[in-house]
C-alpha positions in Angstrom: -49.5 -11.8 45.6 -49.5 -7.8 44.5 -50.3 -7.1 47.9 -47.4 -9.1 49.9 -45.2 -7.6 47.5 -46.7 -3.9 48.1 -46.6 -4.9 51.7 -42.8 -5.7 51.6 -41.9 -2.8 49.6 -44.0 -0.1 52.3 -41.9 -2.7 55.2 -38.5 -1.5 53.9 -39.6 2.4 52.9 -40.9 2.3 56.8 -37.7 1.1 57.9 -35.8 2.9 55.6 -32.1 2.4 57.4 -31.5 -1.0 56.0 -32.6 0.3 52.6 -30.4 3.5 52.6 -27.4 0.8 53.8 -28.3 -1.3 50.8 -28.4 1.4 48.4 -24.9 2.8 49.9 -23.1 -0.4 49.7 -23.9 -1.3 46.2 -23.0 2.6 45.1 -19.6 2.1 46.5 -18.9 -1.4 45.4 -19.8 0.2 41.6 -18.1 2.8 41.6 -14.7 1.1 42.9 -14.9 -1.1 40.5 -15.0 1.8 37.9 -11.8 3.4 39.3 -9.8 1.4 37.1 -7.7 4.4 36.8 -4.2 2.8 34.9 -0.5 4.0 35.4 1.6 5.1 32.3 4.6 4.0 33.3 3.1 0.6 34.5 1.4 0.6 30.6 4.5 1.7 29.2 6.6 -1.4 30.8 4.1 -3.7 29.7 3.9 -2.6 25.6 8.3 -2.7 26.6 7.9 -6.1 27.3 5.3 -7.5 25.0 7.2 -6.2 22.2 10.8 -7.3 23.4 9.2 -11.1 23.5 8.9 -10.8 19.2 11.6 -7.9 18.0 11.6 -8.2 14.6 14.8 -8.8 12.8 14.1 -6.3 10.3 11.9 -3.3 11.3 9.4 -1.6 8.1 9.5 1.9 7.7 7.3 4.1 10.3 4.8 5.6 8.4 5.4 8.9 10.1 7.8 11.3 8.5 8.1 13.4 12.1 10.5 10.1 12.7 14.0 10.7 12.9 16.0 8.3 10.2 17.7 6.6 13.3 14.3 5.6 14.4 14.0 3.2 11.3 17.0 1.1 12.6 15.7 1.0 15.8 13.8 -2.5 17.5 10.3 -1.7 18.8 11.6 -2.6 22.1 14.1 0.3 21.5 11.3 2.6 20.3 9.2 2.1 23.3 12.3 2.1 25.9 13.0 5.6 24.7 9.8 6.8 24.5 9.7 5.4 28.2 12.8 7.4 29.1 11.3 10.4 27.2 8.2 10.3 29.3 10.1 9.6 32.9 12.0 12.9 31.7 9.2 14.9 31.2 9.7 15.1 27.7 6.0 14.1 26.9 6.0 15.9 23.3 8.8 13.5 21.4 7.4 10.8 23.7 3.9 11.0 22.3 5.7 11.4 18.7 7.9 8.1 19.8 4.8 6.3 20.6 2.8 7.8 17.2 6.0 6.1 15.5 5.8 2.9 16.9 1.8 2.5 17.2 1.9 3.1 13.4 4.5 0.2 12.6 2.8 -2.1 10.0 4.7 -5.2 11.7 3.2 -5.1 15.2 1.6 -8.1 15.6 -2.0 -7.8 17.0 -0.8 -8.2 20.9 2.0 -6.0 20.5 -0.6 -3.5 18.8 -2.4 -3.8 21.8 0.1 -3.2 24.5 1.3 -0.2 22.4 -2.7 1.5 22.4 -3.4 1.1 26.3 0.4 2.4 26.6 -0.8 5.5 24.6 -3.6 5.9 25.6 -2.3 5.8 29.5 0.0 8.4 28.7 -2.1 10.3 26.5 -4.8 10.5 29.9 -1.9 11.6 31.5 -0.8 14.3 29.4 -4.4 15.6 28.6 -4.6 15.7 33.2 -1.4 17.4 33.2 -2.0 20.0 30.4 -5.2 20.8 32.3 -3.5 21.7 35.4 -1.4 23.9 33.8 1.4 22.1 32.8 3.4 23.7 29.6 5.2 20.5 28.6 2.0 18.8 28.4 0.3 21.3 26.5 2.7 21.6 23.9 2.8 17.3 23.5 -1.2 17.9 23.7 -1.0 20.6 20.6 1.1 18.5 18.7 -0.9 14.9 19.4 -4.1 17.1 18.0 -2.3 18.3 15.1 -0.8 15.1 14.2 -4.2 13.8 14.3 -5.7 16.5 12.3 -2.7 16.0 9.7 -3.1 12.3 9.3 -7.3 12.7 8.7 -6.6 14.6 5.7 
């Protein structure tokens, strides 16, 4: 049995065309599955929707105090339409604050929480691509993202 199976293996390292095919075909078929790469404005659409299906009739405080008081009165649907707007524009810093604000809303139900973190975290990959190519906007939201972050730890 070891030996047929030896046999086989020095068969295909002999002929090593159909091998190297093999080996090709399986390395592109992985990694275009992994290039899953997702759009921010596709993710941002999607958190827009899923939280229009459940507005709230009475939106809770954000827990952020970098929100403006208007924000408070605002539907999450709102929120995240504006923070859409704000990202279209280029204004990625209050659009990262905008989405900080409404990721941090203790009335998001658990699929609206959801749609609001791969909506961040689209546009955050964005921002963090964009800042490394040299982009000021971008660099500035990134500076403020990380010191929010660093604020909120403490």
């Amino acid at each position: 049995m070891a030996v047929e199976w030896i046999y086989g293996l020095w068969c295909i390292m002999k002929n090593r065309f159909p091998a190297l095919t093999l080996c090709y075909v399986l390395l592109v078929v992985g990694f275009a599955g992994c290039s899953g790469k997702t759009d921010p404005n596709s993710e941002l659409e999607k958190a827009a929707k899923v939280l229009g299906q459940a507005d709230q009739p009475a939106p809770a405080q954000p827990t952020q105090p970098a929100a403006a008081p208007a924000t408070a009165q605002q539907s999450p649907r709102q929120q995240m339409d504006q923070a859409m707007t704000l990202y279209k524009s280029g204004d990625y810093e209050n659009a990262v604050t905008r989405l900080q604000t409404i990721r941090d809303r203790a009335t998001l139900s658990p699929q609206q929480n959801m749609a609001v973190q791969d909506a961040m975290a689209a546009v955050m990959t964005d921002v963090y691509s964009r800042a490394a190519k040299g982009d000021a906007r971008a660099q500035q939201a990134v500076k403020q993202y990380e010191q929010s972050k660093t604020q909120r730890a403490r």
